[in-house]
N, C-alpha and C positions, 0 to 999 in steps of 0.2 A: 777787576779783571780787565786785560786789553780788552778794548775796540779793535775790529776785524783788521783797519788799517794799516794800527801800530805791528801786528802778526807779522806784516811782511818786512823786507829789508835788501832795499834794493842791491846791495853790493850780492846778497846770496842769491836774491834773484838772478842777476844776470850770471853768474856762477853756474848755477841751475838752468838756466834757458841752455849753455855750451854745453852743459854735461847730456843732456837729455835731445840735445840735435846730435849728438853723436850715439847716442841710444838709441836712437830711431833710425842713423843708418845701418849701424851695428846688426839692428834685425832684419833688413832689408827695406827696411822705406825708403821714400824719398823725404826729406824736411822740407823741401824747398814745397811742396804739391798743395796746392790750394785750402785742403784741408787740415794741412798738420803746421801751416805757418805761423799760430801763433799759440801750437797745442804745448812747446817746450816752457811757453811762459806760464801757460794756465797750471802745466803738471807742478810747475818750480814754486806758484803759489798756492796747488794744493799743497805741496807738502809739507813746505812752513804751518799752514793752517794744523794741521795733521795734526803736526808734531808741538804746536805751540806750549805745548803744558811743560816745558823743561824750562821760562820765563817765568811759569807761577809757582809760589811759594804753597802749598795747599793748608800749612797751619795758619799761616795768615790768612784766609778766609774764615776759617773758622772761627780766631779770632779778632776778626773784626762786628761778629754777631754774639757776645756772650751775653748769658742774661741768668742770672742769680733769683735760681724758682725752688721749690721744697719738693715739686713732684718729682715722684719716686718711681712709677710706672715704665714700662717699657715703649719706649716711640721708636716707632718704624716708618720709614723712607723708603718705600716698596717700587718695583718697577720703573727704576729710573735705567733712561736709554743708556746702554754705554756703547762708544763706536774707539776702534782702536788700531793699531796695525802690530803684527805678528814680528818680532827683531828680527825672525829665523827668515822670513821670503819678506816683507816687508808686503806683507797683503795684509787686508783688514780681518776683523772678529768684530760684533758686535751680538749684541744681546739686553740684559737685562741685570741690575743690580738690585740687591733686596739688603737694607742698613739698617740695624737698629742698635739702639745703644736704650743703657739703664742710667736714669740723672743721677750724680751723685751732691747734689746741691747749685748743679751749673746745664743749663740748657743752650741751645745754638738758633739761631734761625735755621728752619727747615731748607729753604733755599739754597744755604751752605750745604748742604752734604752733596747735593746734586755738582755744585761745583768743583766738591773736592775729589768725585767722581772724575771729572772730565779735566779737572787737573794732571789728575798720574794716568788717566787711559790717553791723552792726547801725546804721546809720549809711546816711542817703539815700548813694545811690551807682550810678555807673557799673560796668560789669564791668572795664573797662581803667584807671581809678583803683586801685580796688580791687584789682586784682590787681600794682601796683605797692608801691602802699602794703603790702603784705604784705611784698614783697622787700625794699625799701630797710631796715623795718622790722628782718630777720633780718639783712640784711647788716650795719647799720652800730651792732646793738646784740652779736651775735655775732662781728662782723668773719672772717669765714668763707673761704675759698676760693672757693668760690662759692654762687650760692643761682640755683634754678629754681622758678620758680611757675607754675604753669596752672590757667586757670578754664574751665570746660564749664558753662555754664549754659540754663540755657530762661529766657525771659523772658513775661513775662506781656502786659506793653506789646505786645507783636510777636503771642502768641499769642490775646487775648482781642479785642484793640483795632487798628486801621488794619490792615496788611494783614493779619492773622489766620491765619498760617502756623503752624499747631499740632505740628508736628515739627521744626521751626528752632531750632536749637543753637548757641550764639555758644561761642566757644574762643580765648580770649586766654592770651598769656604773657609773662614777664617773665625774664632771668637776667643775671646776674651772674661775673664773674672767668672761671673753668674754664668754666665752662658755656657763656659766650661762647667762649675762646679758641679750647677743645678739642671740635671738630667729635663725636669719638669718645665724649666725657663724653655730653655733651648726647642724643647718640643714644641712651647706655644709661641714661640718666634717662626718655628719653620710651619704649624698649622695657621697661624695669621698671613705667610705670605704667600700660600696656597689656598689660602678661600678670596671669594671674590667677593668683599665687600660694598662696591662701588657698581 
């Protein structure tokens, strides 16, 4: 994965710093005001940062962790943070991801899911893209038995802007193989990342 550094790139920066001094008089600022003097570069490096995940490859993380084990059991990657931004207003969502997959003779470092996570959520995005794009991703570079994903997210779009419902929680998912077939998998995937084992 990049370093924070390699994220930015000065030709879009400075790009960025024009676009967003004209944004800020657009809504009535001033650019020039002691406080917003160097807010068009800070916002031009948030958003590169943002969006960095259209530079990573997310099967290449995966594998560059494979490992050749016999376990069969179901491994789960519960509560990992996901932060994101919405393509429709460009405001964020964040929440929580809940992964698991079934070995089919091939396991991953645990550390990789989180990244492949923040690979496609770094990235404008819907929560039901997104949480696709995580699946297909484990399923067809692990080829697994099956793979379940779930997003719990808050949105920002919904909670700041139009109807402004500030406890609204969207909850999408996605599975594959067992998860589909076997009503009984699927159950102990969704009561595993509802107890609090920890």
């Amino acid at each position: 994965m990049s370093s924070t550094d390699d994220i930015y790139n000065d030709e879009i920066t400075e790009r960025l710093v024009g676009v967003y001094k004209t944004v800020l008089s657009d809504i009535g600022e001033d650019p020039n005001r002691e406080g917003l003097l160097k807010t068009p570069e800070r916002v031009a490096k948030a958003l590169q940062f943002l969006t960095h995940g259209y530079d990573i490859i997310p099967e290449d993380i995966l594998k560059s962790a494979l490992f050749h084990e016999e376990y069969s059991e179901m491994v789960i990657v519960k509560d990992i943070e996901v932060y994101s931004m919405c393509e429709h207003h460009m405001l964020p969502f964040f929440g929580k991801a809940h992964i698991a997959y079934i070995p089919n003779g091939t396991i991953v470092g645990l550390s990789k899911i989180p990244r492949v996570v923040d690979a496609f959520s770094r990235r404008l995005q819907v929560q039901e893209r997104l949480t696709i794009e995580i699946r297909d991703c484990i399923q067809k570079t692990l080829n697994p038995k099956g793979v379940a994903v779930v997003l719990e997210c808050a949105h920002m779009c919904m909670q700041m802007r139009g109807v402004q419902k500030q406890n609204a929680y969207t909850t999408s998912s996605a599975f594959t193989g067992l998860f589909l077939s076997n009503e009984a998998t699927r159950k102990e995937f969704i009561s595993l990342i509802q107890a609090k084992l920890h």
